[in-house]
mmCIF file as gemmi writes it, N, C-alpha and C atoms, coordinates in Angstrom:
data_model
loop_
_atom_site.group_PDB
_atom_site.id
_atom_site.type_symbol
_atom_site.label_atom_id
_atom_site.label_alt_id
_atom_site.label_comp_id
_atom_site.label_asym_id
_atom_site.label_entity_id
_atom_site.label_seq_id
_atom_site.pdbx_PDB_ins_code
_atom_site.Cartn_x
_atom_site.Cartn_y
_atom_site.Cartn_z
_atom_site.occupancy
_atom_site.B_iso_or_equiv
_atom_site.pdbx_formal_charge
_atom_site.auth_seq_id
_atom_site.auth_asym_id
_atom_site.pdbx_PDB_model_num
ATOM 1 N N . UNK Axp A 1 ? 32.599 22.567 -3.886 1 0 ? 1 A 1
ATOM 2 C CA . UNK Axp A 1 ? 32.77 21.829 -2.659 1 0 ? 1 A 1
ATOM 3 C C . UNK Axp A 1 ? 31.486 21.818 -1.835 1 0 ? 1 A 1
ATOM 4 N N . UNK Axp A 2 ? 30.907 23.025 -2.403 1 0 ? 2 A 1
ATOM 5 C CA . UNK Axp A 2 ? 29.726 22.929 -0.743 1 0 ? 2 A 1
ATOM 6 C C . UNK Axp A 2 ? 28.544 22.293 -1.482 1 0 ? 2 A 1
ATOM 7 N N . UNK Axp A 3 ? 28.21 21.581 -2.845 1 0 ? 3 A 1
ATOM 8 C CA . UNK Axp A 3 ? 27.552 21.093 -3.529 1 0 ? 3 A 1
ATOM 9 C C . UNK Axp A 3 ? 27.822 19.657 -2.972 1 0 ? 3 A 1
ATOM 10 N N . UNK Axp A 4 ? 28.993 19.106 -2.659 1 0 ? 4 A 1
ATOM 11 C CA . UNK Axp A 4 ? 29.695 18.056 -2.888 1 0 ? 4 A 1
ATOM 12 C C . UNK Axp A 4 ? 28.577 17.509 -1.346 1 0 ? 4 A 1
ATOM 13 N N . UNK Axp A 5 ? 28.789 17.994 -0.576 1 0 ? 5 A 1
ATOM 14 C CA . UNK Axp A 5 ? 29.026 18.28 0.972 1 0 ? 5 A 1
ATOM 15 C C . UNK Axp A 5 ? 27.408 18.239 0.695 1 0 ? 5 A 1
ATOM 16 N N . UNK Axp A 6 ? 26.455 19.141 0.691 1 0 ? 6 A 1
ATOM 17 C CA . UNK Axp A 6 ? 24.906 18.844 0.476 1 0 ? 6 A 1
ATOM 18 C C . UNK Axp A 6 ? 24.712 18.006 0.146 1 0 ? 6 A 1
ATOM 19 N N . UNK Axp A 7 ? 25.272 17.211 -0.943 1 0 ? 7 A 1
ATOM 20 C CA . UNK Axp A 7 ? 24.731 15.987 -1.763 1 0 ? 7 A 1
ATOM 21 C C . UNK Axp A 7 ? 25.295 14.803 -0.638 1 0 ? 7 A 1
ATOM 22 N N . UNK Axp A 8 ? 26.02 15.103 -0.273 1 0 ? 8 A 1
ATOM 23 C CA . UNK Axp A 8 ? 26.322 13.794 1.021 1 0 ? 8 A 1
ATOM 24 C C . UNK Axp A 8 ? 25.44 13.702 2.156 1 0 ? 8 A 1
ATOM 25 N N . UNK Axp A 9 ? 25.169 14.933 2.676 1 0 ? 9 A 1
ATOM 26 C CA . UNK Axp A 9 ? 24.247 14.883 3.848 1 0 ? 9 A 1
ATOM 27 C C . UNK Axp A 9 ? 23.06 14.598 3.14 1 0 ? 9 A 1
ATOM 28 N N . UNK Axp A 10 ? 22.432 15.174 1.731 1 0 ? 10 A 1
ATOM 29 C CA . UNK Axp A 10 ? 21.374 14.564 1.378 1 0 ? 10 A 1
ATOM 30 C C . UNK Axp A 10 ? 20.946 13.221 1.404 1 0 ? 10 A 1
ATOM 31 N N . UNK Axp A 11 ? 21.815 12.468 0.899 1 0 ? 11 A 1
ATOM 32 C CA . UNK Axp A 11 ? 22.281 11.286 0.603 1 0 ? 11 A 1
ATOM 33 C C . UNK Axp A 11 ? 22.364 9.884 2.327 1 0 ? 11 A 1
ATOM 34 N N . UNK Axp A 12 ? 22.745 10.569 3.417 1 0 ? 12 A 1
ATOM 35 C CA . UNK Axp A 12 ? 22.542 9.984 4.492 1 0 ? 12 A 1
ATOM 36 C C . UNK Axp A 12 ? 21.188 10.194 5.415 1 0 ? 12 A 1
ATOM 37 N N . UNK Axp A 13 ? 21.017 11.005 5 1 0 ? 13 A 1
ATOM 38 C CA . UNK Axp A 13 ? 19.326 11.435 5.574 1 0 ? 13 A 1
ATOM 39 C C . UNK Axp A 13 ? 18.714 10.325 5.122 1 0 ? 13 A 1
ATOM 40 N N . UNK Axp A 14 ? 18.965 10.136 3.263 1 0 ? 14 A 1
ATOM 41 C CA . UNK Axp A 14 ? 17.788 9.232 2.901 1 0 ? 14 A 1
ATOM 42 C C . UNK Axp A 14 ? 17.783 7.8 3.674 1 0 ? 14 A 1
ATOM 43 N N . UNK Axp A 15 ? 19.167 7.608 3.706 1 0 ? 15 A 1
ATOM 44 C CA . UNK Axp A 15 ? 19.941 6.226 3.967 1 0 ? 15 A 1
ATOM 45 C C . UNK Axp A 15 ? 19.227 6.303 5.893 1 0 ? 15 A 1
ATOM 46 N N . UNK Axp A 16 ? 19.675 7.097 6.574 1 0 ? 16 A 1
ATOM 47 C CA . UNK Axp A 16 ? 19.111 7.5 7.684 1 0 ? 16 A 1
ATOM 48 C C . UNK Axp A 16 ? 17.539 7.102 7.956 1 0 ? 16 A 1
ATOM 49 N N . UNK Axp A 17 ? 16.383 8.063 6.774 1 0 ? 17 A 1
ATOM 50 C CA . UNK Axp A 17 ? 15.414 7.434 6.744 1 0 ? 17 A 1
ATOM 51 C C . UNK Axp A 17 ? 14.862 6.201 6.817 1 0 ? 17 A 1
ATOM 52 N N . UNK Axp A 18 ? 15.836 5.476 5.473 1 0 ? 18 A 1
ATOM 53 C CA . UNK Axp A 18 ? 15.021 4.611 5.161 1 0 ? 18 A 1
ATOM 54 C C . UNK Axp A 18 ? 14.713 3.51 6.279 1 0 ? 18 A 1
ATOM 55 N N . UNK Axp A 19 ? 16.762 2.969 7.053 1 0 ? 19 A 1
ATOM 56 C CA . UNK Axp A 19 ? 16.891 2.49 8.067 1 0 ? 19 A 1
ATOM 57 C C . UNK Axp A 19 ? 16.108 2.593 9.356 1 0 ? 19 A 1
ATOM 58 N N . UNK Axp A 20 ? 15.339 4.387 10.125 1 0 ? 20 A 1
ATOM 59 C CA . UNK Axp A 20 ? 14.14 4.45 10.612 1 0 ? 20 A 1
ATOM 60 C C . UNK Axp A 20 ? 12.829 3.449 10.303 1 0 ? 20 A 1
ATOM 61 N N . UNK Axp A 21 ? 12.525 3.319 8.88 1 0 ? 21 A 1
ATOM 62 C CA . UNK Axp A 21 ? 11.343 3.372 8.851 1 0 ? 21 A 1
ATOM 63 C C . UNK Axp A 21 ? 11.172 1.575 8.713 1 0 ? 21 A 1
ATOM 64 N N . UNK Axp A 22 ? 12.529 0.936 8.094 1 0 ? 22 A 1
ATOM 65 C CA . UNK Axp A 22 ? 12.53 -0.621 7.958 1 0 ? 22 A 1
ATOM 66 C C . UNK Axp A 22 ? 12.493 -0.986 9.921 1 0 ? 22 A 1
ATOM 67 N N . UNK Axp A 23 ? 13.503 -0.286 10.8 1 0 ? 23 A 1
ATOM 68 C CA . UNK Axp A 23 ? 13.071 -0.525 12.073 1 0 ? 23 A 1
ATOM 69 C C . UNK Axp A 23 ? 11.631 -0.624 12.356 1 0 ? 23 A 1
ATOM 70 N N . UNK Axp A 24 ? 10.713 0.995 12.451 1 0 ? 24 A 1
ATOM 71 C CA . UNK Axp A 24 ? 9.71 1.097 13.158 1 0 ? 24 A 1
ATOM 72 C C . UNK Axp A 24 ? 8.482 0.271 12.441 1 0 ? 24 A 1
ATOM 73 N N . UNK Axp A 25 ? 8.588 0.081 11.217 1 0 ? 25 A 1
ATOM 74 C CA . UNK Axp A 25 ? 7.396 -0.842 10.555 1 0 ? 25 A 1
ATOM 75 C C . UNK Axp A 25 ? 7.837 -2.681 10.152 1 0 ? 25 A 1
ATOM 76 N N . UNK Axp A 26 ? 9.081 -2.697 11.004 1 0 ? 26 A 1
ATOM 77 C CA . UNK Axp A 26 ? 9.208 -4.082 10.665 1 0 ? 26 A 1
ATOM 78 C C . UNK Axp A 26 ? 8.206 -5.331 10.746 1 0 ? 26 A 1
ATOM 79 N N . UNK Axp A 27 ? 7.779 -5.37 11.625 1 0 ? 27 A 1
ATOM 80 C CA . UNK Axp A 27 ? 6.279 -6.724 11.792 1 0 ? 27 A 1
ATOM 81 C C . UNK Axp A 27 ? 5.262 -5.956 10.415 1 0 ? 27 A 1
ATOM 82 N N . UNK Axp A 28 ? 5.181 -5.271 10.167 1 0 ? 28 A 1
ATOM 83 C CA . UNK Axp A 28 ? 3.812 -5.033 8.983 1 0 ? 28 A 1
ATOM 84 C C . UNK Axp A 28 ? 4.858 -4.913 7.809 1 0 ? 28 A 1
ATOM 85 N N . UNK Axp A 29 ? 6.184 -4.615 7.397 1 0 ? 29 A 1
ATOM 86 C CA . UNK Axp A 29 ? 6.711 -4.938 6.493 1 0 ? 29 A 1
ATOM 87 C C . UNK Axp A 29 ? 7.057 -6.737 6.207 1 0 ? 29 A 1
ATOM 88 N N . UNK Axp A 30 ? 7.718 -7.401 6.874 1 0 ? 30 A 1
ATOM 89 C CA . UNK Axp A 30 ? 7.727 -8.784 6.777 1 0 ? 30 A 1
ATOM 90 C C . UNK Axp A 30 ? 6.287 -9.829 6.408 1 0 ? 30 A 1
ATOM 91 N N . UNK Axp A 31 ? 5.562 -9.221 6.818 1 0 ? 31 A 1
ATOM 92 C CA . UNK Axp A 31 ? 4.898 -9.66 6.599 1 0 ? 31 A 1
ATOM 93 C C . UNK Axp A 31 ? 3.673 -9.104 5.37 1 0 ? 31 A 1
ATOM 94 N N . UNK Axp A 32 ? 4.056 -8.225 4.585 1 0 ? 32 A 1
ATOM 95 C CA . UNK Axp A 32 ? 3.763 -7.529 2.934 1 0 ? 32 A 1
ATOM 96 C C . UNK Axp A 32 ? 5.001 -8.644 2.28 1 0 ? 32 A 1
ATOM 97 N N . UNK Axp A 33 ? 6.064 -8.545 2.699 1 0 ? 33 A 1
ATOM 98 C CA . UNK Axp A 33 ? 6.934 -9.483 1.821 1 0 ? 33 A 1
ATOM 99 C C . UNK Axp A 33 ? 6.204 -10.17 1.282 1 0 ? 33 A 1
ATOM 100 N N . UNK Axp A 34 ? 6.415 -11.11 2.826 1 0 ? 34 A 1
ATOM 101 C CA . UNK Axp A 34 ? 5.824 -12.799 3.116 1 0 ? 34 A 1
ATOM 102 C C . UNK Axp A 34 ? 5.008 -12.822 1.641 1 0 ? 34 A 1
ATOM 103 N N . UNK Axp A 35 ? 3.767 -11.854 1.958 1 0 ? 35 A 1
ATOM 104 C CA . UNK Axp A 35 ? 2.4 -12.167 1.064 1 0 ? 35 A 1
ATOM 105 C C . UNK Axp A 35 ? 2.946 -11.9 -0.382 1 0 ? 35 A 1
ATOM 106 N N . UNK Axp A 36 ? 4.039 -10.855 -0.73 1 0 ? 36 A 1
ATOM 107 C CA . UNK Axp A 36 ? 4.66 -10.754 -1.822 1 0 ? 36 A 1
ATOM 108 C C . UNK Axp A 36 ? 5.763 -12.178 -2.671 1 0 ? 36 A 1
ATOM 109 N N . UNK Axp A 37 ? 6.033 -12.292 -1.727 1 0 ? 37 A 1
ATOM 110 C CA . UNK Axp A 37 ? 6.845 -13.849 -2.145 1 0 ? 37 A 1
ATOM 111 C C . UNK Axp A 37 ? 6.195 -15.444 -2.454 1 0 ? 37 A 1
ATOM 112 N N . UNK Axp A 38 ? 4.875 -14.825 -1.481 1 0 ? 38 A 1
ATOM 113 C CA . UNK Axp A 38 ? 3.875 -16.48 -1.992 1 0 ? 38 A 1
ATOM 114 C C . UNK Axp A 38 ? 3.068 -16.011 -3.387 1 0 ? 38 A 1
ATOM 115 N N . UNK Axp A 39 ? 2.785 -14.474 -3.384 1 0 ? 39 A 1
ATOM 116 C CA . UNK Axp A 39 ? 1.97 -14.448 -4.368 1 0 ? 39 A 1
ATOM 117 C C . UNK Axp A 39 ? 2.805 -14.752 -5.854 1 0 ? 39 A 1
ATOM 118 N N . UNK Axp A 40 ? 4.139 -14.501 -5.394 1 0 ? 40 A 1
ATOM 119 C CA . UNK Axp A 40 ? 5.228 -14.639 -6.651 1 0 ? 40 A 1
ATOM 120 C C . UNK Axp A 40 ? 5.506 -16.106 -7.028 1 0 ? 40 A 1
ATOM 121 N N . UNK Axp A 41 ? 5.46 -17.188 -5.789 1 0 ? 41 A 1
ATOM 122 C CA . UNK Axp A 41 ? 5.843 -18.224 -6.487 1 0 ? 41 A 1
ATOM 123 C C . UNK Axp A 41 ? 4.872 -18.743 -6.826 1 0 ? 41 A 1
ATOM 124 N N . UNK Axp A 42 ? 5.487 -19.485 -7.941 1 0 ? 42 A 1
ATOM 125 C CA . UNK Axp A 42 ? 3.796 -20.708 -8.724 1 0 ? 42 A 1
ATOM 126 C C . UNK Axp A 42 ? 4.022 -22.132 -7.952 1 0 ? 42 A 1
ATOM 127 N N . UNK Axp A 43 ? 4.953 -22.314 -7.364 1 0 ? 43 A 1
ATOM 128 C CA . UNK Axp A 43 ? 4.939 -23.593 -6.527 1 0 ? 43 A 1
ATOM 129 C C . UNK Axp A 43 ? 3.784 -23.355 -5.279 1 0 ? 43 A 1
ATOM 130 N N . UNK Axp A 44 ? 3.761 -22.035 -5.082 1 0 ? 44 A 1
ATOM 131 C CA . UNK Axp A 44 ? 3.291 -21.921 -3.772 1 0 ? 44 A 1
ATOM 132 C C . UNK Axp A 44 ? 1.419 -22.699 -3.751 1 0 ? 44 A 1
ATOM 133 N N . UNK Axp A 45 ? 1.177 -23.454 -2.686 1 0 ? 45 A 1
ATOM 134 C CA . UNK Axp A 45 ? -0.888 -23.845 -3.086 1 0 ? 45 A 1
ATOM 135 C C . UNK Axp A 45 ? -1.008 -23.299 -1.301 1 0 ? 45 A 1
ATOM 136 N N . UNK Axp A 46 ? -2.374 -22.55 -1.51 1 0 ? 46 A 1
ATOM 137 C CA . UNK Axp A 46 ? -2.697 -21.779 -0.335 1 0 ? 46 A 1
ATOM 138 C C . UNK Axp A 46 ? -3.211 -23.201 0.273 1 0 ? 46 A 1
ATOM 139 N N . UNK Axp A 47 ? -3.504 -24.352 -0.493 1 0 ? 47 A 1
ATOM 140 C CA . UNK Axp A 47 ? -4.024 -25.333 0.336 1 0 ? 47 A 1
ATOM 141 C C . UNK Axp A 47 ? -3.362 -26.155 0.989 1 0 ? 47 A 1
ATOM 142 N N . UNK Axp A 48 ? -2.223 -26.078 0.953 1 0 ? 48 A 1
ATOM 143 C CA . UNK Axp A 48 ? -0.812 -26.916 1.366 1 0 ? 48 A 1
ATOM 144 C C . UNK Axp A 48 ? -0.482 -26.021 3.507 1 0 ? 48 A 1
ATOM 145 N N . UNK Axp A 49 ? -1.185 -24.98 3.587 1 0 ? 49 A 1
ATOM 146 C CA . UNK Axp A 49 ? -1.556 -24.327 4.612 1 0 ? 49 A 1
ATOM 147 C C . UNK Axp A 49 ? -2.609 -24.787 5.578 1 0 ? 49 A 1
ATOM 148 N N . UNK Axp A 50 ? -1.843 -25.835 6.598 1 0 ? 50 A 1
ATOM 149 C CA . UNK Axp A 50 ? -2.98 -26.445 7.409 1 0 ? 50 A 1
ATOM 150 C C . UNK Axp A 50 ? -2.709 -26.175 8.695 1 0 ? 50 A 1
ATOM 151 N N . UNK Axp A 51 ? -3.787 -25.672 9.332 1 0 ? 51 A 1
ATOM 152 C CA . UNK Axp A 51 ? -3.866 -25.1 10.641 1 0 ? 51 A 1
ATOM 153 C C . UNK Axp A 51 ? -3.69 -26.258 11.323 1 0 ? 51 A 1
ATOM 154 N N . UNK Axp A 52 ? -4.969 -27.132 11.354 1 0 ? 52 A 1
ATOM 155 C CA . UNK Axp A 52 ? -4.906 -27.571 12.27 1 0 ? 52 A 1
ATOM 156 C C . UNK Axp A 52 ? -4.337 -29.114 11.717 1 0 ? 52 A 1
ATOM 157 N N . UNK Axp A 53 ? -3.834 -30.001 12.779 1 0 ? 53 A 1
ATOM 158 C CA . UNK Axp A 53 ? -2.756 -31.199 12.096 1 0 ? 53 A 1
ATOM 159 C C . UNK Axp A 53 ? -3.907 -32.483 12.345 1 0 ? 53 A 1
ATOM 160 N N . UNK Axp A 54 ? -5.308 -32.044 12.967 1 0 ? 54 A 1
ATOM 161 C CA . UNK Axp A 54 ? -6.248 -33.064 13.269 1 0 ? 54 A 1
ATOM 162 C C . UNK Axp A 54 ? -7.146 -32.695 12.251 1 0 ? 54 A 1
ATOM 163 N N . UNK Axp A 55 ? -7.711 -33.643 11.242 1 0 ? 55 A 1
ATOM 164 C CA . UNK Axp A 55 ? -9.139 -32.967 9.984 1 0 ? 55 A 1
ATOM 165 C C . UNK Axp A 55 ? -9.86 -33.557 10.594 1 0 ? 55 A 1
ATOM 166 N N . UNK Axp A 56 ? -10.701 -34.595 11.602 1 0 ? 56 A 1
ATOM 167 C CA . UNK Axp A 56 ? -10.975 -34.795 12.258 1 0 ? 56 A 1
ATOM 168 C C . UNK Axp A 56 ? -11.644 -34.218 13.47 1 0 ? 56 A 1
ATOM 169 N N . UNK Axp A 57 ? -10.937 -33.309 14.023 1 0 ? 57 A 1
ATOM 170 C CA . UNK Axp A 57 ? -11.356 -32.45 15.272 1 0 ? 57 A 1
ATOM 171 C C . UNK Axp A 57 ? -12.876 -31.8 15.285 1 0 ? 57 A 1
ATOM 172 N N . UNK Axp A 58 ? -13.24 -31.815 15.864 1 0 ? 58 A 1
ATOM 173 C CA . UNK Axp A 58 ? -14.925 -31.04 15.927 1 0 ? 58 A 1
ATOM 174 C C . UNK Axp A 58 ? -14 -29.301 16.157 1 0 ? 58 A 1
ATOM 175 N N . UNK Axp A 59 ? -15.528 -29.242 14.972 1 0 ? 59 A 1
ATOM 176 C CA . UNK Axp A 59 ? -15.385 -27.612 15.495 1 0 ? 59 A 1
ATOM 177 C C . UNK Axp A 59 ? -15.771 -26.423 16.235 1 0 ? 59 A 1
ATOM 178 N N . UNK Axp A 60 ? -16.72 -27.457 17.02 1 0 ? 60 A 1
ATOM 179 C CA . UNK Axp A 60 ? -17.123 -27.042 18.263 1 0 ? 60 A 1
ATOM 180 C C . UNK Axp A 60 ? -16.972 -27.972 19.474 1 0 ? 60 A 1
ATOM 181 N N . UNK Axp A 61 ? -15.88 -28.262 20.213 1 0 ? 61 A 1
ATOM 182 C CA . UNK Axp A 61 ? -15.404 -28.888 21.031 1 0 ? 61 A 1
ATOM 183 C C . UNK Axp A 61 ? -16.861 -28.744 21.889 1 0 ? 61 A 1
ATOM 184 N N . UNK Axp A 62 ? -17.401 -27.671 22.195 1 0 ? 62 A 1
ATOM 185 C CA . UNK Axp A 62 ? -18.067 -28.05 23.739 1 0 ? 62 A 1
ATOM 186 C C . UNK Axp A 62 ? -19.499 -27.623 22.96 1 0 ? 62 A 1
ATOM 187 N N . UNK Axp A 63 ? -20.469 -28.238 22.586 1 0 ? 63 A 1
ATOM 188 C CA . UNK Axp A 63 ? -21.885 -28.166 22.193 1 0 ? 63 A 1
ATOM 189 C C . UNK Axp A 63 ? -22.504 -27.454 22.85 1 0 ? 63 A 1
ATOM 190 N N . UNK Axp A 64 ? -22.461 -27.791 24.173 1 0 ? 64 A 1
ATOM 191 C CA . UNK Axp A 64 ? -23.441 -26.891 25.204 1 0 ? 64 A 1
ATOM 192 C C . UNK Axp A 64 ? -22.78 -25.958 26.171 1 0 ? 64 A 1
ATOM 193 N N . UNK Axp A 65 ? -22.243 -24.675 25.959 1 0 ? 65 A 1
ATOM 194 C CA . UNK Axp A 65 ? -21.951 -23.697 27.02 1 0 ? 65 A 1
ATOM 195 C C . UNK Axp A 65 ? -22.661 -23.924 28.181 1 0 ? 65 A 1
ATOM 196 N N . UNK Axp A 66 ? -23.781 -23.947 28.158 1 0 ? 66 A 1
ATOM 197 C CA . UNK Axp A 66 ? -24.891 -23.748 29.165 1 0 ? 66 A 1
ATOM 198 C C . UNK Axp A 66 ? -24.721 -24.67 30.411 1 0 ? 66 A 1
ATOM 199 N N . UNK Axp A 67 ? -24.387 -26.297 29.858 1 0 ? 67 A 1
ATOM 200 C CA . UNK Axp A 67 ? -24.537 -26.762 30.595 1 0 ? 67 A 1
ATOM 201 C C . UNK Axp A 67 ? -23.303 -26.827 31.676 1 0 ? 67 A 1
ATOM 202 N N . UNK Axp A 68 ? -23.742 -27.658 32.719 1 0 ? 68 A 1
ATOM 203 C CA . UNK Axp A 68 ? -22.917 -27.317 33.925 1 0 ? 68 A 1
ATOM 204 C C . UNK Axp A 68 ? -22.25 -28.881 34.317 1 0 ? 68 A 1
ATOM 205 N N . UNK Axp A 69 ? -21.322 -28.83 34.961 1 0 ? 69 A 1
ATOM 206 C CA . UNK Axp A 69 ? -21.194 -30.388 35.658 1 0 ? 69 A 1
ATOM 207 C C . UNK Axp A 69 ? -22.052 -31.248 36.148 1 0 ? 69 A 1
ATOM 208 N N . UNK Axp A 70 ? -21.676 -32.055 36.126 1 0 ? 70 A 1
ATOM 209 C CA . UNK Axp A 70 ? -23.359 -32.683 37.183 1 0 ? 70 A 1
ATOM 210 C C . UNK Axp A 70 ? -22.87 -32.241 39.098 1 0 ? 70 A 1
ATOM 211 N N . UNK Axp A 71 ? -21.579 -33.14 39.308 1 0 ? 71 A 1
ATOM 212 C CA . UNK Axp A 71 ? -21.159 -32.333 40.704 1 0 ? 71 A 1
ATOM 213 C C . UNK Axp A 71 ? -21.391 -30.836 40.987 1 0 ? 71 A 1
ATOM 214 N N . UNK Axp A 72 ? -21.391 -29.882 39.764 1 0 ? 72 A 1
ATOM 215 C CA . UNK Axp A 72 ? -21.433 -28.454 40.127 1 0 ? 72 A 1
ATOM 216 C C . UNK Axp A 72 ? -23.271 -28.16 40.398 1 0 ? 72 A 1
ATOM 217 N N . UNK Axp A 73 ? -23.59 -28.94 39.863 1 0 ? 73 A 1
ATOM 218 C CA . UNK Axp A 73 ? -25.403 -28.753 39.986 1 0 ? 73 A 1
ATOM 219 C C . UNK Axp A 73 ? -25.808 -29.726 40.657 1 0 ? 73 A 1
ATOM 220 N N . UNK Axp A 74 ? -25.545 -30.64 41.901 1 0 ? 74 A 1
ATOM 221 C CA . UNK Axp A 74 ? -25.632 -31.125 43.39 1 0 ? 74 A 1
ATOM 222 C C . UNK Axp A 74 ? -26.646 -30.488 43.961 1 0 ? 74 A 1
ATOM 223 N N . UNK Axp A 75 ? -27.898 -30.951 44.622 1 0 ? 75 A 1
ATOM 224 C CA . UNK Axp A 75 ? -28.562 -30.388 45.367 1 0 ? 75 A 1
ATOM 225 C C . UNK Axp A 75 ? -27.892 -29.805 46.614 1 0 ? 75 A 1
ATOM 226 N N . UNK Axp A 76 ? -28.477 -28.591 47.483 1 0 ? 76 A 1
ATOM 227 C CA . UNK Axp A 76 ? -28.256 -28.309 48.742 1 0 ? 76 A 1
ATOM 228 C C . UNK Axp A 76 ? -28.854 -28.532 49.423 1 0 ? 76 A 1
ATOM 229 N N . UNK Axp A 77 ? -28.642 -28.717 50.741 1 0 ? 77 A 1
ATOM 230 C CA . UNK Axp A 77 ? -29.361 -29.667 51.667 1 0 ? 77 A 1
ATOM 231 C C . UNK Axp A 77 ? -29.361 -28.525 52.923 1 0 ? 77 A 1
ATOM 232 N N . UNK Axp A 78 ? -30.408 -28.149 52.879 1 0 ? 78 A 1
ATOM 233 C CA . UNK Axp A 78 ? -30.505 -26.616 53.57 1 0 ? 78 A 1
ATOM 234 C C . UNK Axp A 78 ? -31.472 -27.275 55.181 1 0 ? 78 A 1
ATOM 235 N N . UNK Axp A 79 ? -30.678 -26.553 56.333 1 0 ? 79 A 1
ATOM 236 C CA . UNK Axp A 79 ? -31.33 -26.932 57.362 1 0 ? 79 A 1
ATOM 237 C C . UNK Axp A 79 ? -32.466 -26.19 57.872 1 0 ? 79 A 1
């Protein structure tokens, strides 16, 4: 009996564990899947993965950091 009884509490600890650890690592587990399930299918093409929905778009929207407005660089008219 007291074999019976160890092997049960053994047995919910693990179950106990495992349920801990799928909680506390869920975002970095889902996402090992994820990478496990694309690497598994052969349908899957990493190129079929498009960020952006414009191919078109510059990829540097603003050329010049530096420069300023023209209104923001207005002379002052100092008395």
């Amino acid at each position: 009996m007291g074999a019976i009884t160890t092997a049960l509490i053994a047995v919910a600890g693990v179950i106990l564990g495992w349920i801990t650890i799928e909680i506390a690592c869920k975002p970095c587990l889902e996402q090992g899947r994820q990478a496990i399930d694309q690497s598994l299918n052969p349908d899957y093409d990493p190129d079929d993965d498009v960020v952006s929905s414009d191919i078109r778009a510059p990829l540097n929207p603003n050329p010049n950091p530096d420069a300023q407005d023209s209104s923001a660089s207005a002379p002052i008219k100092a008395v």
